[in-house]
N, C-alpha and C positions, 0 to 999 in steps of 0.2 A: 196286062203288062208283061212284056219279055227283059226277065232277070240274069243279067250272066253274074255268076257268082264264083270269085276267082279265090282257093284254098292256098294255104302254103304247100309247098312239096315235102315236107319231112316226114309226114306220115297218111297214111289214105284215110279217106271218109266213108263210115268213122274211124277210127283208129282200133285197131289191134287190143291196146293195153291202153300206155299213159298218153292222154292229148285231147287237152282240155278245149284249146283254141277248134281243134277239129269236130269233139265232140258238139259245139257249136255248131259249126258252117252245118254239120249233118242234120240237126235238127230246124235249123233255121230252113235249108232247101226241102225238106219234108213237109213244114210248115208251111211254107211258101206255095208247094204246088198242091194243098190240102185246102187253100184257100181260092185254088181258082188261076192261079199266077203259071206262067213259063218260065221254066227255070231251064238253064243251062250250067251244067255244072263244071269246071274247069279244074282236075283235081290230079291224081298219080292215075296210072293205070292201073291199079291194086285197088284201086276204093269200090266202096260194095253200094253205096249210097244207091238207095232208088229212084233216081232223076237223071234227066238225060247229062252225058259227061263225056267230055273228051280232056286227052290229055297232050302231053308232046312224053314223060318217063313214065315207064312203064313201071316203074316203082317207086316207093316211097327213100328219100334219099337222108333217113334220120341219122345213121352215120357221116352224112356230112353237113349238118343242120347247121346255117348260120353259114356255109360258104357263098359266094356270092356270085358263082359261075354258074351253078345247077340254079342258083336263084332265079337269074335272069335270063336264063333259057326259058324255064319256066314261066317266068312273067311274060316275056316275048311273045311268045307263044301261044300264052291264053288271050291277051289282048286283040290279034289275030284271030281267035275261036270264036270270042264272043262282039266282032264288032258290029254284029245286026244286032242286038239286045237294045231295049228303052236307056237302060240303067245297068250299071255297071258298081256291083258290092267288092271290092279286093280286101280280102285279109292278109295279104302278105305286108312286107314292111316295104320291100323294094319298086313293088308295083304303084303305088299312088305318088310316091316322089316324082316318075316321071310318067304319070297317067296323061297330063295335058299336052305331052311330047309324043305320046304313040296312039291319042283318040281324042275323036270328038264328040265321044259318047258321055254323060254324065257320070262322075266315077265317086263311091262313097267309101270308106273306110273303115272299121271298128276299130278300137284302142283298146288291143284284149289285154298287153300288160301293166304292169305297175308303171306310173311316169316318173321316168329319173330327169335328172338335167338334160341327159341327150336326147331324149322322147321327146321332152318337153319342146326343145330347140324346134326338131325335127319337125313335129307336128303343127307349130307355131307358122314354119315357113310354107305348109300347102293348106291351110284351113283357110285361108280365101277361097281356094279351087278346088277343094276337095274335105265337101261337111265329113266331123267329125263325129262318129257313136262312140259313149263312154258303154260301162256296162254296169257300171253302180255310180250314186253319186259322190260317196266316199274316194272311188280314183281320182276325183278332180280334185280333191283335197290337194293335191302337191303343186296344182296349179289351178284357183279358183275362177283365173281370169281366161283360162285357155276358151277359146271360141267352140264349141261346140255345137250340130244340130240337135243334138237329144242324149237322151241317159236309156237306154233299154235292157233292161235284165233279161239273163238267159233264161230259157227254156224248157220244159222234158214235156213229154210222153209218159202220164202215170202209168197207163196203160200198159208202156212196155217192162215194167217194177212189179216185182214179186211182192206179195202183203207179206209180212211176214210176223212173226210171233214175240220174236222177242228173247226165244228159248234157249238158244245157245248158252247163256250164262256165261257172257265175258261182252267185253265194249270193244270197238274197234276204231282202229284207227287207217287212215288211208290219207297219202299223202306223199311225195317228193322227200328223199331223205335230205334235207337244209334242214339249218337249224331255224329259220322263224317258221316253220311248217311246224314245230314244235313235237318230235316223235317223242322225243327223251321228256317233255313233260306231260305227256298222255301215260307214260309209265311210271312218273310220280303218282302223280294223280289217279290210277288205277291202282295200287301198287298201297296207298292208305287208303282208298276204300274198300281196296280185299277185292277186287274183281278181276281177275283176268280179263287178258288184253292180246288181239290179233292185231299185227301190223302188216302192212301190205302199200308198197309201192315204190316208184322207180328210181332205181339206183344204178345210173349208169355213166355220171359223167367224174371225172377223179375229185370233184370237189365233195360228190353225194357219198363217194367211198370213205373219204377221210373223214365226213361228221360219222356214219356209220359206224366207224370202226372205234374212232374215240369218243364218240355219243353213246350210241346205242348198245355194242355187241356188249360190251361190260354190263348192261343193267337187264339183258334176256334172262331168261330163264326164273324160276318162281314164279309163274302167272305168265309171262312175257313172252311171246313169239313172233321171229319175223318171219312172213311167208313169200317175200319176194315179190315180185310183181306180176300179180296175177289176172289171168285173162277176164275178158267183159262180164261171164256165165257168172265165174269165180266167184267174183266182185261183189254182184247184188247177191249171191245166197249170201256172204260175208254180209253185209249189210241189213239183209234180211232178218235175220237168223241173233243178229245184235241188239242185246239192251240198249247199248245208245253206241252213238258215233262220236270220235271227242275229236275236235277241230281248234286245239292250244296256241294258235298263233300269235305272233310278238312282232307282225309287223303289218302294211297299210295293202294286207289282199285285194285287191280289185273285183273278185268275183268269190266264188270255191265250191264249184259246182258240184262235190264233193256231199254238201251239204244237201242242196236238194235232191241226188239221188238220194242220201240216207233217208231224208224225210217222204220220199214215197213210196217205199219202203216199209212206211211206220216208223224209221226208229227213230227217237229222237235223236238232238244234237245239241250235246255241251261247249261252248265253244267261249271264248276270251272276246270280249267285244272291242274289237277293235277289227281294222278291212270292213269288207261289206258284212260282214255277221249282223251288224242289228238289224239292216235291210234284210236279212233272211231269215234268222232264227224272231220267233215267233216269242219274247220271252215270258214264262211260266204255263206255255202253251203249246208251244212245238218243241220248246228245249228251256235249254236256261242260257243265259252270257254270265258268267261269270270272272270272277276276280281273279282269280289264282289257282296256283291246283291243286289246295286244302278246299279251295271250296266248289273245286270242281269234282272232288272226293266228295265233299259233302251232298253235294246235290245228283250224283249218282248212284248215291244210296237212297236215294227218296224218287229213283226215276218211274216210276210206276204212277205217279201221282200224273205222268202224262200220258194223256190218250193217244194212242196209237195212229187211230182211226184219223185225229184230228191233225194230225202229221202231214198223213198223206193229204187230206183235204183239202188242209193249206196249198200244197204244192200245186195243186189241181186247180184250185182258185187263183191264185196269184203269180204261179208260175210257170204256167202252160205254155207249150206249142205255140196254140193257134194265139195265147195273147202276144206272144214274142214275134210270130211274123206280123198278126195285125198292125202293131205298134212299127215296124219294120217296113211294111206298106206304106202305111200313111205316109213316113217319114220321104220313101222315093215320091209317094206324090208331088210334097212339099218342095223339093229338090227339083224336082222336071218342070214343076208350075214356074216357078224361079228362073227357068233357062227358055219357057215357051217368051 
């Protein structure tokens, strides 16, 4: 099967730093041509991805993320790159609205964010023509009725995760500085268990400054540090290197792939069950869900009681590569049979 697989333009595959949506497409086209598939990849010219790619910008356009002129160039563009492919995966948002206006090639979509009203709308008026992938089944929560082809969890490569020990003696946290990413209660909740805590990641649009500044910079220092947002290497020795990962969220996450790098890794992950966490966290086994961040205090005091080893296992079992494209496969089969 010849795959064309269409990226957003805001940043290359994989990304640099923070990009989650990319860190996706990257392992999904790995996984795809590991199982035997063609892939064409359709990305910035800056991506490092190792599958065939062409682009129309030669760079990642993240300072203007969300405009709608580099959008649709970019969309233009690719749908021209890949129209000999079987099947056609777009992650952008612009490109499957009018996928049945520029091809008559089969086109599928993923629903990598949270669905608000206007997602909802949106995705409501092309799910005749264009199957929908959720990426937990918690996303559908906001709309149980949305037509979807399938629910598929991402992916990794343990392989490319450092094992790590455990040693560092502090927990970390990685995350978007908003407030339901929840920084400022990983430092409660560190902060009564006595552990130091590294924080790390991106702060770059005026809304992520202003929780920052009136969240977070007031409760640094005593254990607490922010380290900015830091590169890929960075990342996993930070993750490595951590008694656990705390993942305090207070709102309906879709995914947090944040998590499964921790966990292959080794480290565990404390996290508030709510978003996709119970689909992820393993509990009293890969991490804990907990309640609050007294008792997320509590149960990072007792984190040792989790095996490390069995962290990463999980991930390897359940959350693999080659399961995400296999599952990713079938689904264009089902979609192509449909339109033979």
């Amino acid at each position: 099967m010849k795959i064309g697989v269409i990226a957003p333009p805001w940043a290359p595959i994989p990304p640099d730093l923070y990009g989650g949506i990319e860190q996706a497409v990257d392992c999904l086209c790995r996984g795809l041509v590991a199982a035997g598939h063609d892939v064409v990849l359709f990305a910035t010219g800056d991506s490092t991805c190792p599958v065939p790619t062409k682009w129309l910008l030669e760079k990642s356009e993240g300072s203007r993320i969300g405009f709608t002129v580099p959008e649709l160039r970019h969309v233009f563009a690719a749908y021209e790159a890949v129209a000999d492919c079987d099947l056609i995966h777009d992650h952008t948002m612009i490109g499957p609205t009018y996928a049945s206006a520029l091809t008559e090639v089969p086109v599928v979509t993923t629903i990598h964010g949270p669905l608000n009203v206007e997602l909802i709308d949106l995705y409501r008026r092309i799910a005749d023509r264009v199957p929908l992938i959720a990426i937990s089944h918690v996303q559908l929560k906001a709309d149980p009725g949305l037509p979807v082809a399938g629910v598929i969890h991402h992916g990794i490569d343990v392989e490319d995760f450092p094992v790590g020990t455990g040693n560092g003696n502090y927990c970390m946290f990685l995350g978007r500085m908003v407030a339901e990413k929840g920084a400022h209660r990983a430092i409660t909740a560190a902060r009564q268990a006595g552990v130091p805590i590294l924080l790390a990641g991106k702060m770059r649009e005026p809304w992520e400054t202003a929780y920052f500044e009136a969240e977070i910079e007031p409760l640094l220092g005593e254990g607490a540090e922010y380290l900015g947002e830091v590169p890929y290497e960075e990342k996993l020795r930070l993750l490595a290197d951590a008694r656990a990962t705390l993942f305090p969220i207070r709102w309906n996450e879709p995914f947090g792939l944040v998590m499964l790098e921790s966990l292959a890794c080794g480290t565990p992950v404390l996290a508030f069950a709510e978003g996709a966490a119970p689909e992820v966290v393993a509990h009293g086994r890969t991490g804990w869900l907990c309640e609050d961040e007294s008792d997320m205090a509590a149960k990072l005091l007792t984190i040792t009681d989790i095996d490390r080893a069995a962290c990463r296992a999980d991930v390897e079992a359940r959350f693999s590569t080659a399961r995400m494209a296999r599952e990713h496969a079938e689904l264009y089969v089902r979609v192509l049979s449909l339109r033979s």
